[in-house]
C-alpha positions, 0 to 999 in steps of 0.5 A, spaced: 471 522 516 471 517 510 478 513 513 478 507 511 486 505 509 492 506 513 498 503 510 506 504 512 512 500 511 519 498 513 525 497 509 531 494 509 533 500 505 538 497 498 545 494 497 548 501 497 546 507 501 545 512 494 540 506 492 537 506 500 536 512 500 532 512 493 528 506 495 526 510 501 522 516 497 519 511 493 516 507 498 514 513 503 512 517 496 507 511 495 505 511 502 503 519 501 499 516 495 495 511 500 494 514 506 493 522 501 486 523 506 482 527 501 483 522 497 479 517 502 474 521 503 473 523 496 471 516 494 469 513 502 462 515 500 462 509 494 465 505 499 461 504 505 454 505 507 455 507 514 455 514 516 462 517 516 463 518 523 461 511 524 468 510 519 473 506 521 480 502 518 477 497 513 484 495 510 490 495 515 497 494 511 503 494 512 509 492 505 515 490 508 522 491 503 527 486 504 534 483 502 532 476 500 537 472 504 534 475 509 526 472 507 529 466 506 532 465 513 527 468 517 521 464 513 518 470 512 512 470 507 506 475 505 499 474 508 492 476 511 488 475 515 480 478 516 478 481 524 471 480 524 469 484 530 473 489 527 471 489 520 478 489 518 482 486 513 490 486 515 495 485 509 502 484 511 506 484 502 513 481 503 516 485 497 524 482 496 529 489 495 533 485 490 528 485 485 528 492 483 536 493 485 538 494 478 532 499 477 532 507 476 528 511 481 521 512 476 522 504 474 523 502 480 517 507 483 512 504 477 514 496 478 513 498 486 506 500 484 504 494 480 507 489 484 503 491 490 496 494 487 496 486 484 497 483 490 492 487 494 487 486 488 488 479 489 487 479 497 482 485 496 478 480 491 479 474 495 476 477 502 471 481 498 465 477 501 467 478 509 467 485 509 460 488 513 461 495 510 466 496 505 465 495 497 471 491 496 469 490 489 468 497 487 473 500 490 479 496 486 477 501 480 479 507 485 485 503 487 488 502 480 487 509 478 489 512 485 496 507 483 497 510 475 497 517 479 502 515 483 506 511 478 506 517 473 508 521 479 501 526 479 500 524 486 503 531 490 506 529 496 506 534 502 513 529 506 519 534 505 524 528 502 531 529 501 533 530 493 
């Protein structure tokens, strides 16, 4: 198996239930689109130099949607950090729901990808150097192209979601 990404979320959800439930499905849309294992696999083989049975998780992360008062009274900031005996790089992306409050549903799912593909970029790029068998470099092209799918909507998600 060419795994290499495993990306979830948690939301605070919206400041109305309609607008909640529309950030839901964009978040868990996103997510499909990441996580889409053929998707993985198609492009692992570029990624990694080791035998595919031998693949693990290089890129653990998790995007947090959250109410500003609530990061601003918790401190809570965006991070990474590199676990060597692991191979890993764990992303942890603080994205502040009041931001994208006043947008529709395509608007708010477009802005969502280019704010998170612009931060994994940077983090990506920043830790490239540290990984021992995962091309960083090269597979930031994938990951922008993977995000204009899903930002276009072209990435078909299988999750049953509400309308």
């Amino acid at each position: 198996m060419g795994i290499f990404l495993k990306i979830t979320y948690q939301s605070q959800g919206g400041k109305t239930a309609e607008k909640a439930i529309v950030n839901q499905k964009i978040l868990s849309y996103i997510i499909d689109g990441l996580n889409d294992y053929p998707w993985q696999e198609s492009i692992s083989a570029k990624l990694t130099t080791l035998d595919q049975k031998y693949s693990h998780i290089a890129l653990g992360t998790i995007l947090r949607f959250f109410h500003l008062k609530n990061i601003e009274a918790g401190n809570l900031k965006s991070f990474a950090r590199y676990i060597k005996k692991d191979d890993k790089l764990i992303i942890d992306q603080m994205l502040i729901i009041d931001k994208y409050e006043n947008l529709s549903e395509d608007e708010t799912r477009k802005a969502l990808c280019d704010d998170i593909f612009l931060y994994f970029k940077y983090i990506i790029l920043k830790y490239k150097d540290r990984f021992l068998d995962f091309d960083a470099v090269a597979f930031i092209p994938l990951l922008e192209e993977r995000f204009e799918e899903v930002k276009d909507g072209k990435f078909i998600s299988t999750r049953i979601l509400g309308d």
